[in-house]
Each structure stands twice: as C-alpha cells, then as structure tokens.
C-alpha positions as CSV (number, residue, x, y, z in Angstrom):
1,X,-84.7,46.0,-49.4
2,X,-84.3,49.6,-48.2
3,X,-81.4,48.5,-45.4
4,X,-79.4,46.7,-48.2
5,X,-79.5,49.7,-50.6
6,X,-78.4,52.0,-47.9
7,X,-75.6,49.6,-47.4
8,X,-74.6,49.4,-50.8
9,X,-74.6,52.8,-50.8
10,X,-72.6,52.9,-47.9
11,X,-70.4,51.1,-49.4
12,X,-69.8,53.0,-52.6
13,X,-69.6,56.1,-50.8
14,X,-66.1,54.7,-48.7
15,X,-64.7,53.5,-52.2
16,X,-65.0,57.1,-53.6
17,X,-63.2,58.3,-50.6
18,X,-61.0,56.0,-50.2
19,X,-60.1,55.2,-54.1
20,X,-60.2,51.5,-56.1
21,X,-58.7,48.8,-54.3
22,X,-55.9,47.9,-56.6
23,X,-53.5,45.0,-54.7
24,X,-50.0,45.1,-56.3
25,X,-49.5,42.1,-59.1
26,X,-47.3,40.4,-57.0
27,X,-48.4,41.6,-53.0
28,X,-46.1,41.2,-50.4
29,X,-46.7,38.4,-47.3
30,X,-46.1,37.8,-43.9
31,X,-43.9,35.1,-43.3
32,X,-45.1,32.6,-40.9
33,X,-41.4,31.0,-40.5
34,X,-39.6,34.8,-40.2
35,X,-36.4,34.7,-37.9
36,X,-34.6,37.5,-37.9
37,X,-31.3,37.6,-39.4
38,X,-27.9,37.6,-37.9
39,X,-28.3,41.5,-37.7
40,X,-31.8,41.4,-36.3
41,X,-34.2,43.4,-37.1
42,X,-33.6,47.1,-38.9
43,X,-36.4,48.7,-36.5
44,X,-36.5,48.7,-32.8
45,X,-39.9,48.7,-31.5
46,X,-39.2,48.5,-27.8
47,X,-39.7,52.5,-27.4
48,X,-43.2,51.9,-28.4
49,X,-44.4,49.2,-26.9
50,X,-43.1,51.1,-23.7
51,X,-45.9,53.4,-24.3
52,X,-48.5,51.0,-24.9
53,X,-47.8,49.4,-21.8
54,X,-48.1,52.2,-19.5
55,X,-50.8,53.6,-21.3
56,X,-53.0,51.1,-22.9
57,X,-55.8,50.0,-20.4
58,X,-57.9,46.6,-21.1
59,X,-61.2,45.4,-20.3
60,X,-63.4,48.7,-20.4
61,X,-67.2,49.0,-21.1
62,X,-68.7,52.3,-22.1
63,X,-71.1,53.0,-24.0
64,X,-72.3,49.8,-25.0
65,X,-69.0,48.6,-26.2
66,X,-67.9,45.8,-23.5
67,X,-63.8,44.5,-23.3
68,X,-62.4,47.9,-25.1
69,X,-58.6,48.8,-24.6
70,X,-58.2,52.2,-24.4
71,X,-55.7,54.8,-24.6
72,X,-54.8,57.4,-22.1
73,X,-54.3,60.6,-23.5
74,X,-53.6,62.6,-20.5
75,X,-51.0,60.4,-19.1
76,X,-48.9,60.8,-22.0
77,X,-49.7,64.7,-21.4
78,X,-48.3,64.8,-18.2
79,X,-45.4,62.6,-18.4
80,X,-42.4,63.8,-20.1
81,X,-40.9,60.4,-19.7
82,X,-43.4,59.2,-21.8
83,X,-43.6,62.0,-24.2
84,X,-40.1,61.7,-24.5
85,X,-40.0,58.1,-25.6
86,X,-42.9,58.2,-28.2
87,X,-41.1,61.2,-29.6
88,X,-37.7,59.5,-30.1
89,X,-40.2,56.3,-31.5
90,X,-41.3,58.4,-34.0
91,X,-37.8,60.3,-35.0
92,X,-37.1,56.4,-35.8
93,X,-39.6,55.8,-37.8
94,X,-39.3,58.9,-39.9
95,X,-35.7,58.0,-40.7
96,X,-37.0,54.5,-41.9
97,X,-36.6,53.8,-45.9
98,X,-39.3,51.0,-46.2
99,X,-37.8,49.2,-49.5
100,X,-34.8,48.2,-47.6
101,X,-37.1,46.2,-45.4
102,X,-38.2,42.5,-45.5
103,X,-42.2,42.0,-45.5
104,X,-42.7,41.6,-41.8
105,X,-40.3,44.4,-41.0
106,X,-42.3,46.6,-43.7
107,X,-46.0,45.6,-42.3
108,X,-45.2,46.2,-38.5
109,X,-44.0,49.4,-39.2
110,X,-46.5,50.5,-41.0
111,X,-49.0,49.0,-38.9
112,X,-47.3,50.9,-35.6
113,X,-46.8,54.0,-37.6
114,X,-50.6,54.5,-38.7
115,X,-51.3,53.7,-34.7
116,X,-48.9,56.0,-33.2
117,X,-49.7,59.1,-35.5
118,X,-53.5,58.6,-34.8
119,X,-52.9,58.8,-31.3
120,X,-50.1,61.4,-32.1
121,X,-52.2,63.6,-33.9
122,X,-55.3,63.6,-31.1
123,X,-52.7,64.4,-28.8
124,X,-51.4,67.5,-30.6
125,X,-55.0,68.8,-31.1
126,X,-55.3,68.4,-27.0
127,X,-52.1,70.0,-26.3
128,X,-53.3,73.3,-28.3
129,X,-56.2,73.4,-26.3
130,X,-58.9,71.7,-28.5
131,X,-61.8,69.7,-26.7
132,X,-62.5,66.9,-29.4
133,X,-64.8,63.8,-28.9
134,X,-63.7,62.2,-32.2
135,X,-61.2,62.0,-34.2
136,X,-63.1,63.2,-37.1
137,X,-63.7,66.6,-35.2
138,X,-60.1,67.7,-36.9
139,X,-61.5,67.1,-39.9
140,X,-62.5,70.3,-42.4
141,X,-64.9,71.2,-45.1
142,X,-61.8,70.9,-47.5
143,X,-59.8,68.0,-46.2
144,X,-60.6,65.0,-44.0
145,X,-58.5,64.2,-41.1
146,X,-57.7,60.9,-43.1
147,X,-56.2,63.1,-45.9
148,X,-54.5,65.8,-43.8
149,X,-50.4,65.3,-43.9
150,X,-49.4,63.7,-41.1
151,X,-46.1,62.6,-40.8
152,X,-42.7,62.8,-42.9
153,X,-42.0,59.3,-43.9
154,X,-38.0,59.7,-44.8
155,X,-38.7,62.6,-46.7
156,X,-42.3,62.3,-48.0
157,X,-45.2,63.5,-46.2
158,X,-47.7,60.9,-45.3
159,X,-51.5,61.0,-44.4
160,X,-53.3,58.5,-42.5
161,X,-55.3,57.2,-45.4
162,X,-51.1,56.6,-47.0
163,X,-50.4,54.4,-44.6
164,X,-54.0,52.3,-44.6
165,X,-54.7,52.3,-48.3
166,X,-51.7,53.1,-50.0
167,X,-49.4,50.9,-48.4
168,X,-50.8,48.1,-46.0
169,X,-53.9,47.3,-48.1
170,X,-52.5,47.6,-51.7
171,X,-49.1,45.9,-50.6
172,X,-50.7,43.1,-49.2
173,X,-53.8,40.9,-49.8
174,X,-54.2,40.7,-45.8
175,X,-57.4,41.4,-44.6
176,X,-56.0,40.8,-40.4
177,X,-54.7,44.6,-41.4
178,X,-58.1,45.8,-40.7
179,X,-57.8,44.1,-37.0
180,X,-54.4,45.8,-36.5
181,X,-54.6,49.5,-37.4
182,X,-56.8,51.8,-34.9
183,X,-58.0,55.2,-35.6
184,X,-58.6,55.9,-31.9
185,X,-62.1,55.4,-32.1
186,X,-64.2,53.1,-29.6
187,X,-65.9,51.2,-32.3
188,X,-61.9,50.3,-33.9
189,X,-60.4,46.5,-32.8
190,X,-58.7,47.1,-29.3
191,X,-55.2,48.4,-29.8
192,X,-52.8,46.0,-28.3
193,X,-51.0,46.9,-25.6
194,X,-47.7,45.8,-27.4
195,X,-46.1,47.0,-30.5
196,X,-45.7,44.8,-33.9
197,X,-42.9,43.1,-34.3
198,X,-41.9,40.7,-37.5
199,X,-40.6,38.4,-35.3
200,X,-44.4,37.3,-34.1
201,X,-45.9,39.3,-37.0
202,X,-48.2,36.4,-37.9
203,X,-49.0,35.2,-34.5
204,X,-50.2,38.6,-33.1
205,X,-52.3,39.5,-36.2
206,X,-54.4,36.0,-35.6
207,X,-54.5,37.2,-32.1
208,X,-55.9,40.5,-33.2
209,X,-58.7,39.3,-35.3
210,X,-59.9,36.1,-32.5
211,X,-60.1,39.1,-29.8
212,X,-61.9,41.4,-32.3
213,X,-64.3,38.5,-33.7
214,X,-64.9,37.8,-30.0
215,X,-66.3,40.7,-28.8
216,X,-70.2,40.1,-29.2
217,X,-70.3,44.1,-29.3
218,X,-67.9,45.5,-31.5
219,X,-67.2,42.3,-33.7
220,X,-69.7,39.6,-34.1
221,X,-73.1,38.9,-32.2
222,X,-74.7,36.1,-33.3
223,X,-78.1,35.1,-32.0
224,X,-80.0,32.2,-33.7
225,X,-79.9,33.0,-37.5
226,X,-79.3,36.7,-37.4
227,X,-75.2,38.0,-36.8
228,X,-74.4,41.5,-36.4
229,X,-70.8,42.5,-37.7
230,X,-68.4,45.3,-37.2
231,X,-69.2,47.8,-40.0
232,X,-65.5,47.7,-41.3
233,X,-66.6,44.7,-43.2
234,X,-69.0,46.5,-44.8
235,X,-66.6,49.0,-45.7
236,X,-63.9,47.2,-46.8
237,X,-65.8,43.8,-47.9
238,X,-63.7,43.1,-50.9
239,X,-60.6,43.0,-48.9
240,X,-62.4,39.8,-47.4
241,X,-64.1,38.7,-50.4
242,X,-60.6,38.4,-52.3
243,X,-58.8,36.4,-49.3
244,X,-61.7,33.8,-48.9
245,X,-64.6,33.9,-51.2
246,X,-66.7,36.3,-49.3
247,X,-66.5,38.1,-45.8
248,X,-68.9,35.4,-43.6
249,X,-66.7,32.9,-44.9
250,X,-63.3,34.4,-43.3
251,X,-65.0,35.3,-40.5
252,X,-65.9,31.4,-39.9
253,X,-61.8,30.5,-39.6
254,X,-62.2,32.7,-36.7
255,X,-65.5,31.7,-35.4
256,X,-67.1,28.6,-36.5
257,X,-70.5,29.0,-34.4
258,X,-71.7,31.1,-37.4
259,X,-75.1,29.2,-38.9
260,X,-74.8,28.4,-42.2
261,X,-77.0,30.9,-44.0
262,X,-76.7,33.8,-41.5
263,X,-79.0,36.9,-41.7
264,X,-76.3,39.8,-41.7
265,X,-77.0,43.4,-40.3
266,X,-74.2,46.0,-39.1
267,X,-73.3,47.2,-35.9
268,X,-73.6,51.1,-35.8
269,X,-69.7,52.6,-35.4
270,X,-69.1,54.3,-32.7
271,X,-66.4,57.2,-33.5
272,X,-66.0,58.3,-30.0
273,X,-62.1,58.8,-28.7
274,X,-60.8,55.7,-27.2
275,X,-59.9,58.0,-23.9
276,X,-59.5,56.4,-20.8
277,X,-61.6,58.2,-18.0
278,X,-58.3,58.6,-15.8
C-alpha cells in the first residue's frame, strides 16, 4: 500500500513539473509507407550520425546496468574533426522552420535535436571545467536543467523539456518517443548509434523500444509473476495508457512473455552520465 502511494505520488510530482499532457486534436503520425519526395528530404542527417558512429560505444555494463550504449565525451573534446561536424549539425538544425516539414521529417528532428543538445550541453559544462556525474548537476535552485534555454530553434529559444513535452509528446500520440530521446543518463534507452531519419522513421523507433524492452536491467525483468519496469513508465504512464489501454498492455506487443496478471514494481533510475570510461 505504502509503495503504490509513493508511486502515485511520484507520479503527480513529474506532471506538476512537467505540465498536463494535452495531445493536439488532430496529432501528427509517422508514416509507415514515407518515401521521400523527388527533392528528398529537407534535413540532412548524415553530419550526425557521423558522430554517433565514432562515438557511440555498445554493449557496456556498469553499474548494474548490462548492454548500455554510451557516449564518449572526451573524444568529441579532443577531436576538432568531430567537434567541427556536430557544430555545423547543429547550425542546420537551428536554421530549420519545423511547419514546412512533413511528420517524419518533423519527429526525427526533433528527436536528434533533444539528443544532440543533451549531449551538447554536458559537453559545454566539461569544456568550462566543471566535474559533473549527472546531468542534473547543472541544474539550480531556480531553474532545472530541463527548463534552462538551450538552443535557438530558427529564432526561438528552446529548452529540453520544449522539445520532449512541447513538441514530440503533444504533437504526437507516440509513446516509442520515450525509447528515442536520451538525456544522457545510464538508466535512459541506449542512444543509437545512428541518427533518425523519416525515411526508416518507423522502423527504427520499433527497433528502439524491442532493444529497450529487452534489456532485463533497464527495461523489463520478469521473473515468475513479478516484472520490474523502467521508471519512465511510471512517469509518463498515460502516454501508454492512451495508445493501448494501459502501459503492461503496450509493453506485451513488444514482449509477449509477460504473465497475464503481472505484479509491477520499478526499477530505481540511475541518472549517472552515460560517459564512456575511454
């Protein structure tokens, strides 16, 4: 009784940060069938995915946490090359104006741009000299680091939580969203080592939430009866509950091993840096 109050309470306490969900009248899709048009696409996402795949390592246990892709920081750091090509990434991005996009174009922007300016901002705070072990260090008494401006989106200043909760989760009724953006924390779904792309928009957002719901440490455990679930669907359950009737039930199109009446409990989140050791 005492655990599911605190959860609750949990609960309510990231709605009052966060705000209502309120999901546009109409919410955008991803189209499963999207081809690009004779133009192609108005984003170029190569630059990015350049980074990812030097720096983006797979298949790392620490802490408890087993098959985690993480980030490294000081490569980037040390490698103008690198720096170079996530800075003109960005420049791209912030000359983007997102209602001239179609729906895939729009989400796999805005899913690489919350990415890239998590990363980017932990690696603005190292380049200054600070020694963080979370992303919520930068955070203040008056402003968390969820709220703090981030990045100038054509014009408008953005914060992280803009991007999640303003955009992605009120624009669309998707709950794979939630597999796809990564606040640079251990306990997050591993970031790809790829950019999004509204070409295979659809494809690599299943693939996201499989390798997430897979991982017996971070995403679902299930022994006998009893399943223990990534604490973003706590969090965020009504973005599950609206897509499928309640969150157990999505889960089970990703893993049908789930017993029928499970006993649900939380794993603990884990808000470490996802920092490579090299």
């Amino acid at each position: 009784m005492f655990t599911r109050m605190k959860q609750r309470f949990e609960q309510f306490v990231v709605s009052r940060l966060v705000g209502p969900r309120i999901v546009a009248a109409d919410p955008r899709k991803i189209d499963v069938n999207y081809s690009p048009t004779e133009e192609g696409s108005k984003v170029n996402h190569a630059l990015w995915t350049s980074v990812l795949q030097r720096c983006v390592q797979t298949g790392i246990s620490r802490d408890g946490l087993n098959y985690c892709s993480l980030f490294n920081y000081n490569l980037v750091l040390n490698d103008k090359d690198i720096q170079s090509n996530m800075d003109e990434y960005m420049s791209q991005l912030s000359a983007i104006k997102l209602d001239e996009l179609n729906d895939n174009e729009r989400c796999s922007v805005l899913m690489n741009l919350y990415n890239a300016v998590a990363i980017k901002t932990l690696l603005d705070a190292m380049k200054e000299g600070k020694t963080l072990k979370s992303i919520t260090d930068l955070s203040t008494v008056r402003q968390a680091i969820w709220k703090r401006p981030a990045f100038n989106l054509n014009g408008k200043e953005v914060c992280l939580d803009d991007i999640e909760h303003n955009f992605l989760r009120r624009e669309w009724n998707e709950p794979r969203v939630h597999a796809c953006v990564v606040c640079a924390s251990m306990s997050c779904p591993n970031l790809r080592n790829e950019a999004y792309v509204p070409d295979r928009l659809d494809t690599q957002m299943t693939e996201q939430m499989n390798s997430w719901l897979i991982n017996d440490t971070k995403g679902i455990k299930i022994e006998g009866e009893n399943i223990q679930i990534s604490r973003i669907f706590l969090w965020f359950k009504d973005d599950f509950v609206s897509s499928q009737g309640n969150e157990i039930e999505f889960i089970r199109k990703y893993r049908q091993d789930i017993p029928t009446t499970p006993t649900i409990s939380y794993f603990e989140y884990n808000w470490m840096i996802n920092i490579t050791d090299a």
